[in-house]
N, C-alpha and C positions, 0 to 999 in steps of 0.2 A: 319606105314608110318612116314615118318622125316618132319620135320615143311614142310620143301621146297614142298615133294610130297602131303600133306595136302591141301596145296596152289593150287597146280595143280591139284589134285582132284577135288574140290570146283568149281574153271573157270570150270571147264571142265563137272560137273553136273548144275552148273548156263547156262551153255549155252544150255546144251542139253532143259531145261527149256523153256529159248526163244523161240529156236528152235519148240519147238512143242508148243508151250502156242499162243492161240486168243481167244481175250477174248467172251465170252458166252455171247446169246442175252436171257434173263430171265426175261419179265418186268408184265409177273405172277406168282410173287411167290410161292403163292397156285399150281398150276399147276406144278413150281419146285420139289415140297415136295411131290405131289402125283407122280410123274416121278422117282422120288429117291425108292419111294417103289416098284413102276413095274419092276426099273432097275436090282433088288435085284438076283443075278446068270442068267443075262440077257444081249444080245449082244446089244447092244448101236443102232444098227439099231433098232434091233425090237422094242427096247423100243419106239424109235421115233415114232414108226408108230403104237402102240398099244395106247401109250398117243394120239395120235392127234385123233384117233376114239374114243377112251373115252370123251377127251372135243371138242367133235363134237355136242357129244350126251347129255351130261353132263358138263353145262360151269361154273360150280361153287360149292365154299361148300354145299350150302342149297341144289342143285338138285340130289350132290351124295351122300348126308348124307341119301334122301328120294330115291334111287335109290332100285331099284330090283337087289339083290346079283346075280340072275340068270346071268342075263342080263351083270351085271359086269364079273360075273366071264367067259361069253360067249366072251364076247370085250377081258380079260385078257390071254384067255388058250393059246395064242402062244407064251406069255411072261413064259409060266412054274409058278408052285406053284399059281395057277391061284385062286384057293380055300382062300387059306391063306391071298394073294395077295387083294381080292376081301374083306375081312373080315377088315382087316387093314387099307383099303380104307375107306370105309364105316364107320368103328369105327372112324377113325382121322378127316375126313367130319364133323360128327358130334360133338366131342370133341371139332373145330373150331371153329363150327357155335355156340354151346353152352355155352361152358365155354370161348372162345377168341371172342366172338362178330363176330366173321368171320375171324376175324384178324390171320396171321401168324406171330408169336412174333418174333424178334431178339436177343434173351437171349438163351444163348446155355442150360438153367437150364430148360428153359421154352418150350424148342422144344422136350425137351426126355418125359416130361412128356405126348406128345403126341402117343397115338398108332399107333406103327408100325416104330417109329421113333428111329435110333438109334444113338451112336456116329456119326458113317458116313453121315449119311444122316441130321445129325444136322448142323455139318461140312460145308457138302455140301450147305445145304439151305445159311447159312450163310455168304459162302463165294459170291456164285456167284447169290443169291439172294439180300443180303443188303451189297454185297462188303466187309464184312470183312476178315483181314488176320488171316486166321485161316487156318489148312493142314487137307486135308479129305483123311483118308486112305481104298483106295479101295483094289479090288484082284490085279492089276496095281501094283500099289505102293506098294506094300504087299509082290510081286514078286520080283523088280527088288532092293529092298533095302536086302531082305535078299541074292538075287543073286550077289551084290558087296561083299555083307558082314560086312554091315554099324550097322545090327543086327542079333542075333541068330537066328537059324533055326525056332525056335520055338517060337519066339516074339511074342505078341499079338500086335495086331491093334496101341492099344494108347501107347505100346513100342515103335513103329515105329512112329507112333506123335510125341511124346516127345524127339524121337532121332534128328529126322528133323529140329523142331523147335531150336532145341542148334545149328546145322549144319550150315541151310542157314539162309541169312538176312531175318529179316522179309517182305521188299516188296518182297519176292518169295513165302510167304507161300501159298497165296491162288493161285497160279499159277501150285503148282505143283499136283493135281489130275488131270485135265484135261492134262496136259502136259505129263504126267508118262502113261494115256491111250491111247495116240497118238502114242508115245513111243513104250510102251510094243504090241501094234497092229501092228507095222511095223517091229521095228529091236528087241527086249527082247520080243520075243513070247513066251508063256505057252510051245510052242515043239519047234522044230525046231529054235531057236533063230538067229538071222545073225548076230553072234559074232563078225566076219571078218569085219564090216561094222560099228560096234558100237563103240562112241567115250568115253566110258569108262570103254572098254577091257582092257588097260592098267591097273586097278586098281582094276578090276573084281576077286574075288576069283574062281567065277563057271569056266569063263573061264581061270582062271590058274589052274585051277583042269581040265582041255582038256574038259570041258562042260558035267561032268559026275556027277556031284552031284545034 
């Protein structure tokens, strides 16, 4: 792209941003961090409605740290990897309650050290837990940046971080996970994509390839 089309790129992914960016009501963060592990290859409904049975029954570290695996992994099985899902839980509950006082820290160093926690969900916590600008790269944003061509086919995760962060200004950064899953659920879907409809077809490699790669 030439400086000019650079330019126009840029407005043109900053807007899509707005367009689908409101801001997240999160004012449990603990609740955040365990949400982020049930989300894990999970449709965004279900997540919702498996989290709010879980802290229906379980409203905090100490009760899911002493929690029945059974019983979690019972509330977890329609979120998938329920087993795993359940173990993570339980281990990070406790890791919380014991080594953080209860506390969920705001150090991006200090959240991996927790199980079951990883880039993404560190990301996550951080951004729309304690508001800071940081860029959480989901399956979302994983998709639609290697579908313009912003990174290789084959980028890892924190490839696609570190591209983003050079790209947009920083008031956009924690704006663009939830924004990029609004996104990619409506017009940049996994199949069926509504290319015709999306406002950065013009700049799109997938769809200059006729949407065959």
């Amino acid at each position: 792209m030439g400086r000019e089309s650079n330019k126009q790129f840029l407005e043109a992914i900053k807007k899509v941003i707005e367009d689908y960016w409101s801001e997240p009501n999160w004012s449990d963060i603990f609740k955040l961090l365990i949400a982020c592990i049930v989300s894990q290859r999970t449709r965004s409904e279900v997540t919702r409605k498996v989290v709010e049975e879980l802290f229906s029954k379980y409203r905090d570290a100490r009760e899911l740290a002493h929690a029945d695996i059974e019983d979690i992994q019972r509330i977890l099985k329609p979120a998938g990897l329920y087993r795993m899902k359940a173990r993570a839980i339980i281990r990070a509950a406790n890791y919380i309650l014991t080594v953080l006082n209860g506390q969920v820290p705001n150090s991006f160093e200090e959240l991996l050290k927790i199980p079951g926690i990883g880039r993404k969900c560190a990301n996550i916590v951080l951004a729309y837990g304690f508001g800071k600008q940081v860029i959480a790269v989901d399956a979302n944003v994983e998709r639609i940046c290697k579908r313009l061509g912003l990174v290789r086919k084959d980028a890892k995760p924190v490839e696609i971080e570190n591209t983003l962060t050079k790209l947009l200004p920083k008031s956009y950064w924690r704006k663009v996970d939830i924004s990029m899953v609004r996104f990619g659920r409506t017009i940049c879907k996994p199949t069926n994509p509504r290319c015709a409809e999306c406002p950065l077809s013009s700049f799109c490699k997938y769809y200059a390839n006729q949407c065959i790669v």
